[in-house]
C-alpha positions, 0 to 999 in steps of 0.5 A: 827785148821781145814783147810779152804778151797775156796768154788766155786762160782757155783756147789761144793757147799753143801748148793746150792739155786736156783737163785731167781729174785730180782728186781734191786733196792732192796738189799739183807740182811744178818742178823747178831748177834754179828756183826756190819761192817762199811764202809771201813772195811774188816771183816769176817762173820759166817753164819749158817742159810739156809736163810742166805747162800741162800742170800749170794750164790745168791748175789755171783751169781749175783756179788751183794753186801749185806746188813751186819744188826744186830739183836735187838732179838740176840735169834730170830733164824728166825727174822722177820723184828720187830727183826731188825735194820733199819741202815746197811752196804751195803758190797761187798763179797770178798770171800765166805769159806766152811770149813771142818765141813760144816760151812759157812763163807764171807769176806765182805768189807764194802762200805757205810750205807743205811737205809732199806725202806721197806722189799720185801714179797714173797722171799726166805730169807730177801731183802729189799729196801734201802736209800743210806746215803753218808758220810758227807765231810765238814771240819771245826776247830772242826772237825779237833780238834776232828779227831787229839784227836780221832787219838791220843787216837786210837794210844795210846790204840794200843800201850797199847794193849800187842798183838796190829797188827803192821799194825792197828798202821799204819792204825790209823796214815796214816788215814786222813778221820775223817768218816774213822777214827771214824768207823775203831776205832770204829769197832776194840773197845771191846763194845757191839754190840748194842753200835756199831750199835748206832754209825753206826746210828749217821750220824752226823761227829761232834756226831759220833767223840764225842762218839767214843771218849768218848768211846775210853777214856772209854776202853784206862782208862782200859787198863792203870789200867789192865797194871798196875795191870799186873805188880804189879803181876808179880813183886809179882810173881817174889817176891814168886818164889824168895821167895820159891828158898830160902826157897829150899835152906835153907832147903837144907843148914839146911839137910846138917848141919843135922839140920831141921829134922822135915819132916824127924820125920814127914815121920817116923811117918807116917810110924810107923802110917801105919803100925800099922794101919793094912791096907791090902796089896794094901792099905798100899802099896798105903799109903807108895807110897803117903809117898814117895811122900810127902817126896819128895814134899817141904813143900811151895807145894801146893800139900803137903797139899793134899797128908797129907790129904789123908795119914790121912784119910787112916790112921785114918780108921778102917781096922782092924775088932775089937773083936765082943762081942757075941750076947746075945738073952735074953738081946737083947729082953730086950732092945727091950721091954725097948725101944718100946713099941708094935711092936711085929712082928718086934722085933720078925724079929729083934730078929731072925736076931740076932739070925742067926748074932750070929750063923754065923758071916761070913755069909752074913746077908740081909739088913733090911729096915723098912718102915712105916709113920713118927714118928713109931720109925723106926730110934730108932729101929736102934739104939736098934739093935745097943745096943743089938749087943754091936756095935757102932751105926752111921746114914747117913741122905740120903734125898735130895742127888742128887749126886753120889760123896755123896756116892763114894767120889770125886776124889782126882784130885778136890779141897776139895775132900772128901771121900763119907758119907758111909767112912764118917760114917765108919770113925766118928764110929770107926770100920768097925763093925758097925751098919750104919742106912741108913735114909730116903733112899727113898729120894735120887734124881737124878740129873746132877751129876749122880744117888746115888741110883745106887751107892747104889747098891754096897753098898747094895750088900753082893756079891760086897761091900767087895772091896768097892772102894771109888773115893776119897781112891782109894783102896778096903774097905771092907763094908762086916762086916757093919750091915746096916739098911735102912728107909723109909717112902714109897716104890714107890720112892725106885728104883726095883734093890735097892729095891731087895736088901733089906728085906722089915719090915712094921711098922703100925701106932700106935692105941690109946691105944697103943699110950697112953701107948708111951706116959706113958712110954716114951713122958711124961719122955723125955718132963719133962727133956727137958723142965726142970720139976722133976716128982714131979713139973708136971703130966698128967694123962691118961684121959688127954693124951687120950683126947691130942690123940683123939682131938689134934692129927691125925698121925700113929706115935707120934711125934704130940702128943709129941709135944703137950706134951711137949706144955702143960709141958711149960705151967706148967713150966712157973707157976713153974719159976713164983712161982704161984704153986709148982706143976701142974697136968694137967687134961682134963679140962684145955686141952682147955686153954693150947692146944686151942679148939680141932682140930679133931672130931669125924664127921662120924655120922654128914656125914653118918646121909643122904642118899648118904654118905658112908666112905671109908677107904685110904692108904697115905705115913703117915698111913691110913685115912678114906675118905667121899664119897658123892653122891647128885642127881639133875634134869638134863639129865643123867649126872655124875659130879666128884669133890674132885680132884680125879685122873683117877683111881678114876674117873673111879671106879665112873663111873664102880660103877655108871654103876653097880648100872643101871645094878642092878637098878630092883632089888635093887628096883631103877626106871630106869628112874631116871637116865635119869632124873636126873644129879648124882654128886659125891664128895670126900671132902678135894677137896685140897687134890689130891686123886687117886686109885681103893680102893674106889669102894665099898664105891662109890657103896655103897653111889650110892645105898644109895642116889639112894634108899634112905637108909643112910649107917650105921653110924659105917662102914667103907669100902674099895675095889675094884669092877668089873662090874661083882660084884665081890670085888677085893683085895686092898693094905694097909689094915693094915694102913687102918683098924688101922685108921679106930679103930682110928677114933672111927669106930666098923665096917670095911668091906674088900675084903674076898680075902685080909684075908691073910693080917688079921695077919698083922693087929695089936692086939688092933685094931683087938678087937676093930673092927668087919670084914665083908668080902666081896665076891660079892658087894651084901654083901656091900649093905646087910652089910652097908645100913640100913635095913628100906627102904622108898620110893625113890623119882622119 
């Protein structure tokens, strides 16, 4: 406990105020928080605030007494008069203390009650004038009553109390005053402040003794419940120590009599389970430890539980590596092709990562992590990896882990602890070999608990995660053998060292075709077992896919149009369990009465069929997607209105494509003085959708200049790209997500960067014979690409 030492009344001390002149009548007031003090009483008050040891220090200088007021806002760290009470205790100080931590303190001893009139404006901490309130003295029979009632139940709520001071029993039975009894009852009873103040407000004897009482009655009926629960505890306690020393002893009587071998044949089997657990020399020294302590332990110990739990689990783990089966390459291939349909790059990278797995074993393989929108097959790729390598196959969901303990474990010190979900995982798959897909590893949060990205990092690291140390285990496990595979759906949440530890594989979102042929090979079989049809009781046939595609569905991946699927198969079902029909074919016509109208459709010609209207083409965590870009001009003053909820970065590209058209205005043939005559408004539809990023510069010059000469932009183009003042189109990202949406939309023609030629390779095969690529050098060859060639003239 710190030491507390007097503080001077003047010089010494650290927190000094100028002498303020108060006038003679006013009081000087200490707001307080928890603290209500009554008249007669002696308590000590904890101040911090500099007001309020200015106050105190300048009524210690003056030998004035104080205002002891409490609070009505407790949180109120300045309180203005609106914050406070209007009854409190003139008190005088009896001594001020400053301890060793700078923390102020005064022992006041209350004096008598006073209602505050009116706060003084103008001085350095609160004063107030007051109206003195004398303390009632008539007796009466009712009163006498009540004092006698309120002195038996104070007494009696003392003697209850198992630490009670001898000298407040003494206090309550030499008391005489009713007032003085009422307020010294009242200030040593465990109610809340506010409940205090409303009795320091009651001036009226008869109400104040009636509520003391009522409230004393209240606390002494507790205290007489809590004593008894107290004892029926401890006779409870005494009943299970007794309990447990004769179970000791009967244990000890039944070793002797060799009888009760039981924890005897139990340690022995741990034994004989260590041992042929294989563990490394630090671990099973560890486990033969906790079995010496778990033999010593009774088996009542709360702790035996605990310890058992631990040798299980460092029992039941794969230390030893099992026999790997050799690597066939042909096959692997085969169960890639079996399994996914397209995706040739990445089985290709797949299969050169078996490959090199196959010729050095030992060596340290990269961590791949495939990254692509939801629903291109990124998690059953894993499972494939897993098949051909002839490994089990386990999957440790990490979106929404917030908590480092998820990936370390928990110390064995808490209660429940477990292991972390990467032992968790090695555990539930049975070898140390394994295939571990690490899902949605861009999804891990960060919270109080610490940052699980960052215990990724040992996991991720060939160089450290042989001596992986899980909290709970408490011993190295080497992770080296474990063939992890991580998933994604972007790279933008992934942190730069976690990500510098994995090989990056994109997956693009799936063309139409080749989401056709998906769905031929895989949905329409899963959708007819899950929904309980043979092949011979219902079929769709490929121009009713191809329509579900085009006019249902709008993803890179396949998990909608599986679900439509799988809605028209219930549709079919529902006819077969009824007996109306034998079999169902589904055709295109009935797609309207099983699915509803179409949700999409092809409206590039509808939005491109007027001047100022181009599309871009857009990159979102779910593929790519074709974005309007719309541009109107009305009279005005020259003014550029943006909507759409674009993004800085967007803003600005409009405002750089704006001033690269008046830069050009002679010679793409456009009046100068339109510009100041007329407000340009430029909006990008889905105005719910924020929208950001500098790839839409070509299409805002683009559609300035159709709106501006008024030549509509070809109805089959599609655009993306940067532009800088100077003309040159600068490189974007996602052009491979970009360009496959814009096959998907039913578009012939896409205009790209020249400098992001070199993503060309990347770009699948079925949207390349699809589409016609103009590259862009200069945003000259946009407008000679994507403006029609006839020109009228534009409207001054």
């Amino acid at each position: 406990m710190p030491t507390i030492t007097e503080e001077p009344t003047s010089g010494s001390s650290r927190v000094q105020a100028e002498s303020v002149p108060i006038p003679g009548d006013a009081l000087i007031i200490v707001p307080v928080r928890n603290t209500v003090l009554f008249p007669g009483v002696i308590t000590p008050v904890t101040i911090a605030r500099p007001r309020s040891i200015a106050a105190a220090q300048q009524a210690l200088r003056e030998q004035r007494p104080i205002g002891i007021l409490l609070q009505r806002n407790a949180e109120a760290e300045d309180p203005a008069p609106g914050d406070l009470y209007r009854i409190c205790t003139i008190a005088n100080i009896i001594r001020y203390i400053t301890g060793p931590d700078e923390t102020h303190h005064i022992i006041c001893q209350g004096v008598q009650r006073a209602r505050i009139l009116d706060f003084l404006p103008g001085t350095p901490f609160l004063a107030a004038r007051v109206l003195h309130i004398p303390e009632p003295t008539t007796s009466s029979p009712e009163i006498e009553a009540r004092f006698l009632n309120l002195q038996r139940l104070a007494i009696e709520a003392v003697q209850l109390l198992p630490q009670a001071p001898p000298e407040l029993l003494a206090a309550f039975q030499s008391t005489t005053s009713a007032a003085a009894l009422a307020d010294l009852a009242t200030s040593y009873m465990d109610i809340k402040p506010q409940d205090k103040q409303e009795i320091l407000e009651t001036i009226d004897l008869s109400q104040r003794m009636e509520k003391v009482s009522r409230y004393l009655a209240e606390r002494l009926e507790v205290l007489r419940l809590t004593n008894e629960i107290g004892q029926k505890t401890k006779a409870t306690f005494d009943e299970r120590q007794r309990e447990a020393i004769l179970r000791e002893q009967m244990a000890t009587i039944q070793r002797q009599l060799g009888e009760g071998d039981g924890k005897a044949q139990e340690v022995a089997e741990l034994n004989e389970a260590i041992a042929k657990a294989e563990m490394p020399a630090e671990a099973e020294s560890q486990a033969r430890k906790e079995v010496r302590r778990y033999e010593r332990m009774p088996e009542a110990a709360a702790e035996a539980g605990m310890v058992r739990s631990y040798l299980d689990w460092l029992i039941d783990l794969p230390w030893a590596l099992p026999a790997e089966k050799a690597i066939d390459i042909a096959e692997a291939r085969r169960i890639l092709d079996e399994d996914h349909f397209g995706l040739e790059k990445i089985k290709s990278r797949i299969v050169e990562y078996l490959a090199v797995r196959k010729l050095a074993p030992q060596g340290k393989a990269p961590i791949l992590c495939f990254v692509g929108p939801p629903g291109v097959g990124k998690t059953s790729l894993g499972q494939s990896i897993a098949r051909a390598m002839g490994r089990p196959f386990v999957r440790v969901s990490l979106g929404g882990v917030h908590d480092e303990a998820e990936i370390r474990g928990h110390r064995r010190t808490y209660i429940g602890a477990l292991p972390g979900n990467i032992i968790q995982g090695i555990k539930k798959a049975g070898a140390r070999n394994c295939v571990m897909m690490l899902d949605e590893i861009d999804k891990m949060g960060r919270g109080i608990q610490g940052d699980p990205s960052a215990a990724m990092l040992e996991v991720l690291d060939p160089e450290q995660n042989a001596t992986f140390r899980d909290n709970y285990l408490g011993v190295p496990f080497d992770l080296s053998r474990v063939v992890f595979i991580a998933t994604a759906n972007m790279l933008d949440t992934i942190p730069g060292p976690l990500l510098d530890r994995m090989e990056i594989i994109s997956l693009p979102g799936y063309t139409e075709d080749e989401k056709l042929e998906i769905a031929q090979r895989y949905l329409v079989r899963r959708q007819l077992e899950a929904n309980g049809l043979k092949p011979e009781q219902a079929e769709i046939d490929a121009e009713t896919l191809r329509l579900m595609i085009k006019g249902y569905t709008r993803e890179a991946g396949v998990r909608a149009l599986e679900r439509e699927i799988g809605k028209a198969f219930r549709y079919a079902a529902v006819q077969i369990a009824e007996g109306s029909s034998n079999k169902v074919i589904l055709t295109a016509k009935d797609l309207i009465t099983v699915l509803g109208q179409p949700r999409f459709e092809n409206e590039i010609a509808m939005r491109t069929s007027i001047p100022g209207v181009a599309t871009g083409l857009a990159w979102t965590p779910v593929g790519g997607d074709i974005l309007f870009i719309e541009a109107t001009r009305v009279p005005g003053k020259g003014a550029l209105i943006l909507t759409g909820q674009l993004g800085d970065v967007m803003r600005e590209s409009v405002q750089a494509a704006l001033t690269l058209v008046k830069s050009r205005a002679t010679q793409l043939g456009i009046d100068p003085s339109i510009f100041e005559k007329s407000d340009i408004h430029v909006h990008v539809p889905a105005g719910a959708t924020p929208k950001d990023g500098p790839s839409a510069g070509v299409a805002m010059f683009t559609a300035l200049t159709s709106l501006l000469t008024n030549r509509t932009v070809r109805n089959d183009t599609a655009m993306t790209g940067e532009i800088s003042l100077r003309g040159p189109v600068l490189p974007v990202g996602g052009i491979k997500e970009k360009v496959v949406a814009a096959a998907a939309a039913g578009l012939t023609r896409v205009m790209l960067p020249a400098r992001n030629r070199r993503d060309f390779d990347e770009i699948p095969q079925g949207a390349r014979n699809k589409l016609e690529f103009i590259w862009l050098e200069r945003v000259d060859d946009a407008i000679a690409g994507a403006l029609e060639k006839s020109m009228p003239a534009a409207a001054g």
